[in-house]
Structure formats: C-alpha cells, structure tokens
Backbone as CSV, one residue per row, in Angstrom:
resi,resn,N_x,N_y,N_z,CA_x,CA_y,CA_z,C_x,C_y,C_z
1,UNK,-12.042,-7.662,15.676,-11.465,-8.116,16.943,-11.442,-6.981,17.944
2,UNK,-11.815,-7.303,19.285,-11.754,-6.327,20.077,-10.486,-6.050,20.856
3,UNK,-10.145,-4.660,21.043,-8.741,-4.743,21.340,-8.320,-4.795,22.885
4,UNK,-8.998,-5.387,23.154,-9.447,-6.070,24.603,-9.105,-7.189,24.624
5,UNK,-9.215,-7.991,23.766,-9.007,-9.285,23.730,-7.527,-9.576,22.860
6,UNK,-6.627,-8.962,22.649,-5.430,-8.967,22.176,-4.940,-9.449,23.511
7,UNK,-3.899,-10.272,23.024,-2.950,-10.712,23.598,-1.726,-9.638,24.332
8,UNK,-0.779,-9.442,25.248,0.131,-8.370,25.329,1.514,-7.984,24.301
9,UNK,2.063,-9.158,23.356,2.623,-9.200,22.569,2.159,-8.235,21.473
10,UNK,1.025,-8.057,21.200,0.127,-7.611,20.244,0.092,-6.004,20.556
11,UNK,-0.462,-6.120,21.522,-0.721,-4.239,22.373,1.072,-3.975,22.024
12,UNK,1.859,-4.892,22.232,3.652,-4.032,22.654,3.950,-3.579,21.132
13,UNK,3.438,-4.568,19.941,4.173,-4.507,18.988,3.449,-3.382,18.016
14,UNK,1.851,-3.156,18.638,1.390,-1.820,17.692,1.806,-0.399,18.918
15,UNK,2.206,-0.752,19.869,2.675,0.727,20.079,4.075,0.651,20.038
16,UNK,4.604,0.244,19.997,5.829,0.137,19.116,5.932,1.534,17.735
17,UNK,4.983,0.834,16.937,4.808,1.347,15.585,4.271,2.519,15.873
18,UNK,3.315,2.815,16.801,2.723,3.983,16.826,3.869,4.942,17.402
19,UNK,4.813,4.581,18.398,6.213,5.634,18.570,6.583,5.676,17.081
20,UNK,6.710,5.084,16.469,7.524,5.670,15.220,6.741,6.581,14.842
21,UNK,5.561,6.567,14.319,4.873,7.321,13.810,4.855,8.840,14.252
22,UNK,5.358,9.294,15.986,5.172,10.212,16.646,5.991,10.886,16.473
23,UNK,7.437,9.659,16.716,8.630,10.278,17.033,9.460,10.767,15.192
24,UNK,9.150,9.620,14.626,9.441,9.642,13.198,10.928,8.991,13.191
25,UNK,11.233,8.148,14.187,12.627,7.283,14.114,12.236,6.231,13.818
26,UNK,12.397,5.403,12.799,12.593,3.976,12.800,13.010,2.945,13.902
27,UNK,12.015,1.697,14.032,12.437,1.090,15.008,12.997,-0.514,14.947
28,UNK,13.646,-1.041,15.458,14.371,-2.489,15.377,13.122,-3.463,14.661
29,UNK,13.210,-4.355,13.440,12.313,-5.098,13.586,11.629,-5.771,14.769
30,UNK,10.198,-6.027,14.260,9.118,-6.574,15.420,9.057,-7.519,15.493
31,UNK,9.997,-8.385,14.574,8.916,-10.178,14.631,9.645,-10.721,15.736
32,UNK,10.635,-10.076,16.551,11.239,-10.857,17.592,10.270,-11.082,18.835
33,UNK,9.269,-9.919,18.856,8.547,-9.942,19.587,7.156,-10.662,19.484
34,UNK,6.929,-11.513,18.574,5.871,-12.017,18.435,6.035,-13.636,18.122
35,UNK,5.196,-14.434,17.944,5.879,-15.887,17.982,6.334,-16.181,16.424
36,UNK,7.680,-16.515,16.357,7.742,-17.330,14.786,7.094,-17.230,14.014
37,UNK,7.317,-16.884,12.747,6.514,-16.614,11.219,4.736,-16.521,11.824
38,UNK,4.507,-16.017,12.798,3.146,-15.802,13.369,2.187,-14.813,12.810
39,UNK,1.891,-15.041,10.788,1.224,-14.610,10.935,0.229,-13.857,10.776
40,UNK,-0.535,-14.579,11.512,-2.120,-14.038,12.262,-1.810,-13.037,13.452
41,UNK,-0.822,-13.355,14.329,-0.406,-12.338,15.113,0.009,-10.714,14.327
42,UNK,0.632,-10.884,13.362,0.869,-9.894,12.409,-0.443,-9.049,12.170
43,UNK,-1.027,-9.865,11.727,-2.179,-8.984,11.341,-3.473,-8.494,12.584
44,UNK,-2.989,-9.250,13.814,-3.369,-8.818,14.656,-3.158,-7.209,15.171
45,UNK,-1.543,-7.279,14.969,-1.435,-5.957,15.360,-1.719,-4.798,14.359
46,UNK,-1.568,-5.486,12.821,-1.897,-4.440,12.013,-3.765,-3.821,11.834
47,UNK,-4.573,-4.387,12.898,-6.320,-4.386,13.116,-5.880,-3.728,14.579
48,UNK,-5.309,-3.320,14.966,-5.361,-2.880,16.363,-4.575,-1.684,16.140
49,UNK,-3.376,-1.574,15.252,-2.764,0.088,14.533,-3.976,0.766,13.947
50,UNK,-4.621,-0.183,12.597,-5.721,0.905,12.262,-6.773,1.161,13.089
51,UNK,-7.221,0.345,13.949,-8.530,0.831,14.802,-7.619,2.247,15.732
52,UNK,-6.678,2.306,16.290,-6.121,3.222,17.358,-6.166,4.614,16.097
53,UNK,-5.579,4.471,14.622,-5.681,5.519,13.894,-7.330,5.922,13.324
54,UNK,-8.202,5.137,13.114,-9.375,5.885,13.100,-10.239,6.035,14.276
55,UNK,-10.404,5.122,15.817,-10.604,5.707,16.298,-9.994,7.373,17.263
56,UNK,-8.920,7.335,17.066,-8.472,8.403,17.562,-7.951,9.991,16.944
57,UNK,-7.580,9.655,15.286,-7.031,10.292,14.580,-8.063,11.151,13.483
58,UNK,-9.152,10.321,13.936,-9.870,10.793,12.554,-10.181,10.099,11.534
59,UNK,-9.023,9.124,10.994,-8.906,8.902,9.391,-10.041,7.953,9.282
60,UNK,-10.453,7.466,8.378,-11.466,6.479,7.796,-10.736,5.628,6.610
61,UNK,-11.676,4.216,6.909,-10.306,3.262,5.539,-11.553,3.862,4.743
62,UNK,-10.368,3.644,3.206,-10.952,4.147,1.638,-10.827,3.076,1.109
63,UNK,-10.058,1.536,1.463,-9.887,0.479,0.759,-8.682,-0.139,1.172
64,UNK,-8.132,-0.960,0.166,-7.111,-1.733,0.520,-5.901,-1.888,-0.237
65,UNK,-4.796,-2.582,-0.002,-4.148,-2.708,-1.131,-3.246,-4.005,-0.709
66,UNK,-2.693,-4.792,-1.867,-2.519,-5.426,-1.978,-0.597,-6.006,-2.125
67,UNK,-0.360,-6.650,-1.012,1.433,-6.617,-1.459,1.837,-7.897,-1.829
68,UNK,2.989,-8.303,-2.240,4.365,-9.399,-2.192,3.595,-9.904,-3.904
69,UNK,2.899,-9.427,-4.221,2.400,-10.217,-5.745,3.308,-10.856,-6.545
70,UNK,4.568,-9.971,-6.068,5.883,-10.974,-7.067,6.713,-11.980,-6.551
71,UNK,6.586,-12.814,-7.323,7.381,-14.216,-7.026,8.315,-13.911,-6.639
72,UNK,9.098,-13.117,-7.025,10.851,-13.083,-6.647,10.516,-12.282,-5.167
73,UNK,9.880,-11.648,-5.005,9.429,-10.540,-3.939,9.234,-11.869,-2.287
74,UNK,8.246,-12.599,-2.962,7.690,-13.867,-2.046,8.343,-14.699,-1.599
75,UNK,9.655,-15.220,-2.721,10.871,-16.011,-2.427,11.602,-15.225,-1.344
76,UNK,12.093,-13.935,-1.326,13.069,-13.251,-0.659,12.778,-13.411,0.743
77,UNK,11.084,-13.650,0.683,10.606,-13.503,2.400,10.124,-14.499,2.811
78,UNK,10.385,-15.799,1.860,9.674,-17.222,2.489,8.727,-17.315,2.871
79,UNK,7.195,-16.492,1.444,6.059,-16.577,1.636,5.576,-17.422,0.391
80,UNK,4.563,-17.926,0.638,3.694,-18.378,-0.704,2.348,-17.443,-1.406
81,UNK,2.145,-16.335,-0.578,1.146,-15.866,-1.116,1.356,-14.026,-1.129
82,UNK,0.372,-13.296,-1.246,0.533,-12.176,-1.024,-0.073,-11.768,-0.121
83,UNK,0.338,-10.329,0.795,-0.435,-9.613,2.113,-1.047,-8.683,1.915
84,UNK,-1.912,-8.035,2.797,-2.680,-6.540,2.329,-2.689,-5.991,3.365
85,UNK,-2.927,-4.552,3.352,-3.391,-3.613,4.615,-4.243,-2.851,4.358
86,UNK,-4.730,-1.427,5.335,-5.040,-0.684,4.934,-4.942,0.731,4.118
87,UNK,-5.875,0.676,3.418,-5.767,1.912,2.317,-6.518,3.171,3.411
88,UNK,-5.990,4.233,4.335,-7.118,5.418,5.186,-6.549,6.299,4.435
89,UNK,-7.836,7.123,4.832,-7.917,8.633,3.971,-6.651,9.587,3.670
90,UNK,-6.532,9.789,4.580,-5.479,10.587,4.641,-4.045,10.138,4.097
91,UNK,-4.063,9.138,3.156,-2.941,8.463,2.548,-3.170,8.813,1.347
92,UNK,-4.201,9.530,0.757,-4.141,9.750,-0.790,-3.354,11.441,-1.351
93,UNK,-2.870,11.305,-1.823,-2.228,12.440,-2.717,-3.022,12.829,-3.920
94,UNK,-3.340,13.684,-4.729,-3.596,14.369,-5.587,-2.970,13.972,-7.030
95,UNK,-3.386,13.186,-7.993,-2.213,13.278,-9.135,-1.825,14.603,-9.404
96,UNK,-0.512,14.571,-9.701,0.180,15.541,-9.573,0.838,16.738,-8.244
97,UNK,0.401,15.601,-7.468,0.827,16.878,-5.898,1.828,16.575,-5.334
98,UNK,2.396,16.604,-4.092,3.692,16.568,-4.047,3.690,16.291,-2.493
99,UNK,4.400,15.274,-2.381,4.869,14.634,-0.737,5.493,15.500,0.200
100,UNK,4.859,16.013,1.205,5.910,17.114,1.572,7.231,16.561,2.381
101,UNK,8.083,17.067,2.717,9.374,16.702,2.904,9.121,16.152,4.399
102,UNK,9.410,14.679,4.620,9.626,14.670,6.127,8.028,13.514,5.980
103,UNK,7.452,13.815,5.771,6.126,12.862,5.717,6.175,11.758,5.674
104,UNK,7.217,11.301,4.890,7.360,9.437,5.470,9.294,9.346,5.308
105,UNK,9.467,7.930,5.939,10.448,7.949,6.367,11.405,7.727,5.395
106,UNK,11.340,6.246,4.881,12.142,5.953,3.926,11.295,5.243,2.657
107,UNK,10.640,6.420,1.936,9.923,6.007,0.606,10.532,5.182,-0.629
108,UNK,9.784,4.146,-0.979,9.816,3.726,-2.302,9.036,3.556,-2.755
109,UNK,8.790,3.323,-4.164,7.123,3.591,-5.331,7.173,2.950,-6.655
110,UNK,5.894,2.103,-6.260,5.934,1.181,-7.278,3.999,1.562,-8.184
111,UNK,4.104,1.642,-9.435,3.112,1.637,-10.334,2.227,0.337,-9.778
112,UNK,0.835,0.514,-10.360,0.019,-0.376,-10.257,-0.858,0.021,-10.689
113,UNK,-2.453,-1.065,-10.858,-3.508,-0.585,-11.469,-4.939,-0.849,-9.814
114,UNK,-5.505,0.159,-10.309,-6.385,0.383,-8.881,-7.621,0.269,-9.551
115,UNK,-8.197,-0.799,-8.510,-10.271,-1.053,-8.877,-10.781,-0.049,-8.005
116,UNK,-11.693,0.276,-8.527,-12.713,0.882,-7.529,-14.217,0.142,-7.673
117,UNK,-14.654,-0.033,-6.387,-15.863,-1.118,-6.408,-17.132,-0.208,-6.742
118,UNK,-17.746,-0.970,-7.386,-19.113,-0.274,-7.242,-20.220,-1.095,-6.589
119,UNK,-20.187,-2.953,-6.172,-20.844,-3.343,-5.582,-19.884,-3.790,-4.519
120,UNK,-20.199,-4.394,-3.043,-19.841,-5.352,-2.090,-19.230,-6.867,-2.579
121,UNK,-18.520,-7.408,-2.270,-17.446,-8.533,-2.808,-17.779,-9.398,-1.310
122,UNK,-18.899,-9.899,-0.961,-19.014,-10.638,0.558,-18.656,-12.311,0.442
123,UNK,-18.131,-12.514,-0.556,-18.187,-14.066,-0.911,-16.577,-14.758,-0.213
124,UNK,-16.499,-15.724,0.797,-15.070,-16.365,0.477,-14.442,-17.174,-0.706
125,UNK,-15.197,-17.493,-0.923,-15.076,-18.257,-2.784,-15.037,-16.882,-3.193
126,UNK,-14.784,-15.891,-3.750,-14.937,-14.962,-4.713,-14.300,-15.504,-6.292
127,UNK,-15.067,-15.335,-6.951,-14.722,-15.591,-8.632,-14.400,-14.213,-9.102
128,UNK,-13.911,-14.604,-10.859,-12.935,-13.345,-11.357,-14.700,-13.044,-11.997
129,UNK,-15.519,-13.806,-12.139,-16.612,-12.993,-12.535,-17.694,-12.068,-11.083
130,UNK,-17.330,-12.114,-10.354,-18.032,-11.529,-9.288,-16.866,-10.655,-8.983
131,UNK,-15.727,-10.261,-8.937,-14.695,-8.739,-9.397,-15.141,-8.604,-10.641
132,UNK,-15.701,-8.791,-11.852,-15.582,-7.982,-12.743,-17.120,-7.554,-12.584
133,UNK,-18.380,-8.253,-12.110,-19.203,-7.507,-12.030,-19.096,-6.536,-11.122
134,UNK,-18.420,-6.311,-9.848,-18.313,-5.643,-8.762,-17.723,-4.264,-8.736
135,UNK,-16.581,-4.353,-10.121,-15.605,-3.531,-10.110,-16.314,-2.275,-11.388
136,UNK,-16.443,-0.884,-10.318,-16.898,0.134,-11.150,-15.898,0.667,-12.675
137,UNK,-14.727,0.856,-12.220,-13.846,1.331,-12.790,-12.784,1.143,-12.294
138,UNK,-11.367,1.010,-13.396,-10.322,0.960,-13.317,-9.391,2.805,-13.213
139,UNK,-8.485,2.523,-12.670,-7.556,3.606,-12.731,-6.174,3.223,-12.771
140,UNK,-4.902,4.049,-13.395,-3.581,3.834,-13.325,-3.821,4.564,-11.765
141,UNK,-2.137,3.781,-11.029,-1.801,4.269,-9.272,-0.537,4.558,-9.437
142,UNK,-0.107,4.968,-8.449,1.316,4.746,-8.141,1.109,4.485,-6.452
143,UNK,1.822,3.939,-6.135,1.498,3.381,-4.449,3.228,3.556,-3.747
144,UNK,3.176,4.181,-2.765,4.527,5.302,-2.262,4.222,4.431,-1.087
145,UNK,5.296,3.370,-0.810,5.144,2.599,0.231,6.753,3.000,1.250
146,UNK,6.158,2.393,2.194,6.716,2.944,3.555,7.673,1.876,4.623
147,UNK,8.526,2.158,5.481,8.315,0.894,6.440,8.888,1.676,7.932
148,UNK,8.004,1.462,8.715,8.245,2.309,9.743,9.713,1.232,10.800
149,UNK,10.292,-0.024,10.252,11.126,-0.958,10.132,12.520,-0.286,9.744
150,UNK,13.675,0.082,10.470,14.831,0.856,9.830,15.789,-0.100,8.889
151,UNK,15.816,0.446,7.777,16.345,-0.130,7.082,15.979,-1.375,5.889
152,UNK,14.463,-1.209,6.273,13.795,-1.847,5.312,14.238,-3.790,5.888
153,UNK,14.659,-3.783,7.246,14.937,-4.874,7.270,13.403,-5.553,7.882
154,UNK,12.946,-6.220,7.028,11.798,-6.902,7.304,11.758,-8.641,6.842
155,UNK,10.658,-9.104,7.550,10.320,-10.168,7.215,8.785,-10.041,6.421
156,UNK,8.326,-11.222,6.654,6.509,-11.128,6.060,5.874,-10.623,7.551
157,UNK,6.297,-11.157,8.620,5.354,-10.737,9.707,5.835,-8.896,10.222
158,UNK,6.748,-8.723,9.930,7.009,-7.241,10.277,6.561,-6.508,9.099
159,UNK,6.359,-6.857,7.601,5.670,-6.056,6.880,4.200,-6.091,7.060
160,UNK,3.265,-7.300,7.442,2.329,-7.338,7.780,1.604,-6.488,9.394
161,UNK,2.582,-6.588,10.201,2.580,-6.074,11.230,2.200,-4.667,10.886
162,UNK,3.072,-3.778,10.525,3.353,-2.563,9.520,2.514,-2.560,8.539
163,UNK,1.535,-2.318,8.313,0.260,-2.658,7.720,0.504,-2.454,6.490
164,UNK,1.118,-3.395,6.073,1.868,-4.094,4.958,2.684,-2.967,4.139
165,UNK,3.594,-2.569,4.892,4.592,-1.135,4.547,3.755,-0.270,3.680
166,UNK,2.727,0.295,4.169,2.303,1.335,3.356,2.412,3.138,3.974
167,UNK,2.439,3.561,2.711,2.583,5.016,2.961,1.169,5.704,2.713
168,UNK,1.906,6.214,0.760,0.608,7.314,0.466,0.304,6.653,-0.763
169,UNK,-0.591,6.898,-1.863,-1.142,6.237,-2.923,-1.754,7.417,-3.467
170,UNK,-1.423,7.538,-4.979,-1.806,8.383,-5.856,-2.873,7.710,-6.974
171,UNK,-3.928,8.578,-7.631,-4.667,7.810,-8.496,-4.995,8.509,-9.433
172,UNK,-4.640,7.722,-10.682,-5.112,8.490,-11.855,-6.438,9.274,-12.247
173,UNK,-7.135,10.070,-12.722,-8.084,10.956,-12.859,-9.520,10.372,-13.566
174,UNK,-9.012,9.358,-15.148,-10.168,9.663,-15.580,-10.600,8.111,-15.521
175,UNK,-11.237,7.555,-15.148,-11.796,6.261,-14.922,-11.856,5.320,-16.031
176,UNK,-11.648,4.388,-16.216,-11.564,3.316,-17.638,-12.438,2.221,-16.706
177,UNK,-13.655,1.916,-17.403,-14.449,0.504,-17.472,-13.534,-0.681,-17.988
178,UNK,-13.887,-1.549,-17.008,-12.907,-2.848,-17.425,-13.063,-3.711,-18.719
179,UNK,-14.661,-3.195,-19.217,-14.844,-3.666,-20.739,-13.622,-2.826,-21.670
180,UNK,-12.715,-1.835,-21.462,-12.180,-0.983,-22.302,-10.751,-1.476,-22.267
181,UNK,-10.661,-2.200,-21.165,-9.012,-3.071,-21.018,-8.754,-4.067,-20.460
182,UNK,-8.001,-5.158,-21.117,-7.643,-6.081,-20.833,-6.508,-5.872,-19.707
183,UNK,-6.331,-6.155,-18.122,-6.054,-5.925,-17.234,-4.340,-6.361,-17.589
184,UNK,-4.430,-8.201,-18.059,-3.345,-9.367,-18.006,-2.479,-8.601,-18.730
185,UNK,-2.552,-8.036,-19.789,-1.498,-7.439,-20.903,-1.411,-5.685,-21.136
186,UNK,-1.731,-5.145,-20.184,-1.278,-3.639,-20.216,-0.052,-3.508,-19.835
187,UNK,0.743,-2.658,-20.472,2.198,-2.492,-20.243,2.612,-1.086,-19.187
188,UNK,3.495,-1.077,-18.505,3.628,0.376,-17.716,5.175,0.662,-17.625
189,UNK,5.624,1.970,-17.697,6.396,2.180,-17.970,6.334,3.322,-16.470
190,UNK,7.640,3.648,-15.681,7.843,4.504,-14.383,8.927,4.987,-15.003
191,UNK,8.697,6.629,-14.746,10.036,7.647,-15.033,10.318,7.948,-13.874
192,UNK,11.531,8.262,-13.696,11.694,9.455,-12.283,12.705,10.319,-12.814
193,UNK,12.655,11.433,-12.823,13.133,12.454,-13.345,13.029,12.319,-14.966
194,UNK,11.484,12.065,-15.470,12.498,11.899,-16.912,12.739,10.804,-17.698
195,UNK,13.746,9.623,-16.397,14.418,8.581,-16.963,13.588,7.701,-16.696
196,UNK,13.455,6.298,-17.294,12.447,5.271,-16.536,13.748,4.143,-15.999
197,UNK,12.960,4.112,-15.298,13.504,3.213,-13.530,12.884,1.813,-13.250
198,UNK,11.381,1.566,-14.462,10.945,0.769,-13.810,10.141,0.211,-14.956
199,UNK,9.771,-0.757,-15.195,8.450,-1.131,-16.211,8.220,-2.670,-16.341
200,UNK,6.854,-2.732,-16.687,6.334,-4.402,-16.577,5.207,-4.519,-16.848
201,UNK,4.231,-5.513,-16.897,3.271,-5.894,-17.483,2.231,-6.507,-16.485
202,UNK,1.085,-6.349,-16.672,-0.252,-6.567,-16.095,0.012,-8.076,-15.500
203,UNK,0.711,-8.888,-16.463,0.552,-10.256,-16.002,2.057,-10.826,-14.629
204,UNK,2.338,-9.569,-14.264,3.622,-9.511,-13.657,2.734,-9.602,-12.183
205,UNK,1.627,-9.145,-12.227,1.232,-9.349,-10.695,-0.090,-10.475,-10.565
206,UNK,0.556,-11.389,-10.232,-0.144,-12.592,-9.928,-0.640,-13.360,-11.112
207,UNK,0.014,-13.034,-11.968,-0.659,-13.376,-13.597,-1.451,-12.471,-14.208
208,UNK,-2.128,-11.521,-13.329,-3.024,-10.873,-13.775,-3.758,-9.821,-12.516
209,UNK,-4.052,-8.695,-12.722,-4.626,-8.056,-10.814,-6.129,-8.064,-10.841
210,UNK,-6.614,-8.765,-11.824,-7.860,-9.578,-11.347,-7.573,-10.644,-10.448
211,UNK,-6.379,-11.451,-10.780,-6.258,-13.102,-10.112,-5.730,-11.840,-8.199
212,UNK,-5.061,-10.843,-8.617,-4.766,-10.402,-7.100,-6.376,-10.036,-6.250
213,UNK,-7.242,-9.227,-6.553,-8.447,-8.590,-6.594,-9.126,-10.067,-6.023
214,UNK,-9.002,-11.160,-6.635,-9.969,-12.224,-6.250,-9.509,-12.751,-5.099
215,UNK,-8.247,-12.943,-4.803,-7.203,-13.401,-3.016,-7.914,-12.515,-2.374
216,UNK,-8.108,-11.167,-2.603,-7.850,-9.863,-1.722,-9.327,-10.153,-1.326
217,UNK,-10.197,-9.614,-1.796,-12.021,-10.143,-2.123,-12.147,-11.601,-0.748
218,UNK,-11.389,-12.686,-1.518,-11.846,-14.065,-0.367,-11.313,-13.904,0.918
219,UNK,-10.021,-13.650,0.705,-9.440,-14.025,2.414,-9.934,-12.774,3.186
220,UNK,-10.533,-11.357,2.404,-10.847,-10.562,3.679,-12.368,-10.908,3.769
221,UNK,-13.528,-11.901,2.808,-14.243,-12.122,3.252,-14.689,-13.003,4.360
222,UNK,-14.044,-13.954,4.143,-13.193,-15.185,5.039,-13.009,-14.381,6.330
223,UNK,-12.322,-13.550,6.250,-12.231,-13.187,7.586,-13.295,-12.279,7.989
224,UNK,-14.632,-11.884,7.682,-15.335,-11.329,7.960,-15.396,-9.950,7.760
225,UNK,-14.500,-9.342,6.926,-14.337,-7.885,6.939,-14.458,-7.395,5.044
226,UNK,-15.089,-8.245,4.306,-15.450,-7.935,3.289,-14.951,-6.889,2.615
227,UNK,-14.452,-6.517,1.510,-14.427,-5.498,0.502,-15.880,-5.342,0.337
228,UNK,-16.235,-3.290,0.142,-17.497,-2.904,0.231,-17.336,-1.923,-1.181
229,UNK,-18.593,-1.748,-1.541,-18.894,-0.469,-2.666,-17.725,0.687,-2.137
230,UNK,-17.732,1.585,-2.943,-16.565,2.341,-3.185,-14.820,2.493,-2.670
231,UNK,-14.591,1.067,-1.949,-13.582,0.610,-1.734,-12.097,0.617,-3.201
232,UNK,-10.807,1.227,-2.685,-10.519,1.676,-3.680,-9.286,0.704,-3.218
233,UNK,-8.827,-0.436,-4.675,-7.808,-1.985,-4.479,-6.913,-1.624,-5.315
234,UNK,-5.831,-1.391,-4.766,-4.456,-1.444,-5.092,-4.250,-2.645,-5.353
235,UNK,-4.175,-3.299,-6.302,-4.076,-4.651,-7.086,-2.202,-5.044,-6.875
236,UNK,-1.221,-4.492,-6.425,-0.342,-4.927,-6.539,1.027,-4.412,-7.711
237,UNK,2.259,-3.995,-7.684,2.954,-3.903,-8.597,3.093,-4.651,-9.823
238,UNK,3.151,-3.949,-10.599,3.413,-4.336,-12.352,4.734,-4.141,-12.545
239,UNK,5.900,-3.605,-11.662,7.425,-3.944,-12.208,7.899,-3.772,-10.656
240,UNK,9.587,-3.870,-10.645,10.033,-3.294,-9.834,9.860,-2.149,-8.737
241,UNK,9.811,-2.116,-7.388,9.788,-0.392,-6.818,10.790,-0.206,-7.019
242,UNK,11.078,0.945,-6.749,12.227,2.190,-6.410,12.433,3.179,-5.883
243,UNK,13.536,3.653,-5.396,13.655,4.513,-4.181,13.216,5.833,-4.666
244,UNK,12.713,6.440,-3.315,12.602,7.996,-4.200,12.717,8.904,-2.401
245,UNK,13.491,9.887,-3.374,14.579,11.173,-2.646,13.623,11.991,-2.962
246,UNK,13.955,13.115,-1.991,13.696,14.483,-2.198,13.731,15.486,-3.490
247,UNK,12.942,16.025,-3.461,13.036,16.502,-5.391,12.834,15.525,-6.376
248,UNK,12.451,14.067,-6.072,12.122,13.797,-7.630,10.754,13.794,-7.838
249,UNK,10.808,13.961,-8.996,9.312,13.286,-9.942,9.569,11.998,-10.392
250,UNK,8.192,11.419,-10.340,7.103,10.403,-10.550,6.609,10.344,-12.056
251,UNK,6.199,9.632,-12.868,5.300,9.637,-13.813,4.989,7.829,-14.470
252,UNK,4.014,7.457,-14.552,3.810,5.908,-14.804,2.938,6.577,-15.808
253,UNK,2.805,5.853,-17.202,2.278,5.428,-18.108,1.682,3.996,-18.219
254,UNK,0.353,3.514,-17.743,0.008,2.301,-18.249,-1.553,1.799,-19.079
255,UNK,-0.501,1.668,-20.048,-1.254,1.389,-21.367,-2.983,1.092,-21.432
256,UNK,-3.368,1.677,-21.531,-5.102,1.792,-21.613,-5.624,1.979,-20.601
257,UNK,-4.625,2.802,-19.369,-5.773,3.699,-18.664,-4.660,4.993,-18.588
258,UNK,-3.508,5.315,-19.007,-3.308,6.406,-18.813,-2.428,6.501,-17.846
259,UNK,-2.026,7.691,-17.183,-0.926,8.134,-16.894,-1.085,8.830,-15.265
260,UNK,-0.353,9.098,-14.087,-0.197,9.202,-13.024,0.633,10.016,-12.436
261,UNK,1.308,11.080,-11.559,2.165,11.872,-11.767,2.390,12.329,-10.027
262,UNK,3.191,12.397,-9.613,3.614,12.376,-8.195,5.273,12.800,-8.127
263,UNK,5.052,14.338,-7.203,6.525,14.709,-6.606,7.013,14.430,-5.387
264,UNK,8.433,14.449,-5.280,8.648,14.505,-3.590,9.045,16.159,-3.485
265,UNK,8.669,16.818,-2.448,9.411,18.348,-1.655,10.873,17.775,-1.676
266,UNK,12.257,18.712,-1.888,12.871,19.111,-1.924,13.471,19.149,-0.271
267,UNK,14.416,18.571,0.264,14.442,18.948,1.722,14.565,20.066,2.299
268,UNK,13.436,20.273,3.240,13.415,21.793,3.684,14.279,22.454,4.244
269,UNK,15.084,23.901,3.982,15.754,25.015,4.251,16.001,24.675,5.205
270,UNK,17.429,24.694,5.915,17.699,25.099,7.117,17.015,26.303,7.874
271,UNK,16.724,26.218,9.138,16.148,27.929,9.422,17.578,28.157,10.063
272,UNK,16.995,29.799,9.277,18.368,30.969,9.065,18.519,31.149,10.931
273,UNK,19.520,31.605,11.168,20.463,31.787,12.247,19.837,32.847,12.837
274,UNK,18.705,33.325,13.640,18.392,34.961,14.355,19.114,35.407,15.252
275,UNK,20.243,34.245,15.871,20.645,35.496,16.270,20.325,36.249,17.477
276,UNK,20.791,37.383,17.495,20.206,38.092,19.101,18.630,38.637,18.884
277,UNK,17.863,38.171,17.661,16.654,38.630,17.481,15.530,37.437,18.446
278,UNK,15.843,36.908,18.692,15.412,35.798,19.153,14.866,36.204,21.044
C-alpha cells in the first residue's frame, strides 16, 4: 500500500507510535482513533510504521511472527483468530546477550518455536504439506514482546496497530530439521532466575505451530505480501508470557530442539554528582 493513499486516521495513529518510539513515553491507547474493531485499519497503520522504519532507519524485515495463538489470550480481546507483524533486523538479540537497560519499555517474554524458510510460501490456500516442504529448519525462540500502549491496555486493533506488540526475539543456535521433531508434542519449560515461570506444550499454540505457520503463510499470501526463503516465523507461544525486570535471566528448554538464553541489563547507575567540575 502506498502511503499516499492512507487515509488521515492512519498517518495520526502511526505517528503517534513513532513519538513513542523517540520520546520512549507510552501513549493512550489508539483504537479511539480509528473506526470500531477496524481491523484492516490496524494493520494499515502497522504497513505504514514498518515502511517509515525501513525506509528511513535502515532496518530490513527478517520475517514475521505470529500472536493471540491462545484461546484464553483471543477470548480476553474478542478475537477469533490470531495477528502478526513484523520480525526487522535490528530486533534480534544474540542467544545469550543481554537487553540493554532502557531499550524497550515495558517487556514481557514468552518461549516459542521459530521456522526458518528455505523455499517461498506464495499460496492463499497454503497446506501443512507446503510449510513442511518450505520450512528449512526449526529453532527454540524466546520472543521479548513490547507495547508502545501504557499499561499494556490494549485491544486487538491497538496490538495490531503496534505491530502486534513486538520488541526483540532471540534464537536458538543449532538448527533441527522438522523430520527430527514432532512440532504438536514438544514440551518447554521458561526459567527466570533459575525458577520456572512458565511451561507448555507444542499443541498449546493453535493445536500445533504448523496449524499457526499455515494462517501466517495464507492470509499474508492473500494479501499479497507472501512469506519468502529465509524468512524467520515466530510460530506463536507454547505457555504463558511473563514479565521481565532489569537483571533477570531468561532460559527456555524445548524438548527436541534445545535450549535459548536471554538477559535483561541491570538499571543503569545514576551519574555521579560533578559538581563544580562541570
């Protein structure tokens, strides 16, 4: 879509988001500003946030990811299905590296399992056999989601708007072929500090994050913007998120691909007092 042809509701509600991003204050939900459960308008503005961030910023999308997969999640927001946004570069972390302090606003992080494509997915019908031929390799994630929304008070069109509350996304290291695991029944277990906070099963997201992978695949082919070769799909949570503070650690275990590991910085030092050096 050209961002020419947006409506003015649309232009107000992605620079909206883009002050947050500058200023780093959270702002009043958006859906007041757009028409009723609108949405296509939603995702209007969330194609007009990422075009303003790669044409202007640099970043490039790496893929996508996938939200609301849980029923109880879908009930809370009076949706029937699940949403997606974009996955850009500059959202990936390092397993094992560490969020620096201040980088997003009000984080929470939920485990998941991530495809990486090795062919193009151009079909609106997409079948679970055209993702499994498509899909190079599997990886364990952890996905550190965001909401530039204060207070996490959202609907479906302000998380969609908010390109579907995403932050940063971590990915496990050593690649597992999908002949090596059964997706529906891998188990995952989330520590934070240590303790686990969180855990659930493959079939917790959508029955299965093939059945998510195949929504994700049609409706963005459908809409003309296809999943491509090395596109990297956040398939959706396997348990609960949870909040995460300053100073903790991360660690997800899920069963036949392995393990994932992500810190937050510690909130940074006051600067010391100079004084008449100044």
């Amino acid at each position: 879509m050209s961002t020419a042809s947006v409506p003015d509701p649309v232009h107000k509600v992605a620079g909206i988001l883009a002050q947050v991003e500058q200023t780093g204050v959270p702002c009043a939900p958006v859906r007041g500003q757009l028409a009723k459960d609108d949405i296509s308008a939603a995702y209007a503005v969330q194609r007009v946030t990422i075009q303003r961030r790669v044409a202007a910023q640099g970043r490039r999308i790496v893929g996508r990811k996938i939200g609301l997969t849980s029923p109880a999640v879908q009930r809370q927001l009076g949706v029937d299905q699940p949403d997606f946004g974009a996955l850009l570069s500059d959202m990936a972390v390092p397993d094992g590296g560490v969020v620096p302090a201040g980088r997003l606003l009000q984080p929470k992080i939920e485990a998941e399992v991530a495809l990486v494509l090795g062919t193009d997915l151009p079909h609106a019908e997409t079948t679970v056999a055209d993702v499994l031929r498509a899909v190079d390799f599997a990886l364990p994630a952890l996905e550190i989601v965001d909401s530039r929304i204060a207070g996490w008070d959202i609907t479906i069109v302000d998380t969609v708007a908010d390109n579907a509350s995403s932050g940063l996304f971590v990915l496990g290291g050593a690649p597992v072929p999908l002949t090596n695991v059964d997706l529906r029944s891998v188990r995952m277990t989330l520590t934070r500090n240590g303790e686990k906070v969180s855990e659930g099963s493959g079939s917790n997201c959508l029955g299965g994050p093939l059945n998510a992978a195949v929504w994700l695949a049609s409706t963005l082919a459908a809409m003309g913007d296809p999943l491509r070769a090395g596109d990297v799909v956040l398939t959706g949570a396997l348990g609960p998120m949870v909040p995460a503070a300053p100073g903790d650690a991360f660690e997800t275990h899920i069963s036949g691909l392995g393990s994932v590991r992500v810190g937050f910085a510690p909130h940074a030092s006051a600067t010391p007092d100079q004084g008449d050096t100044q």
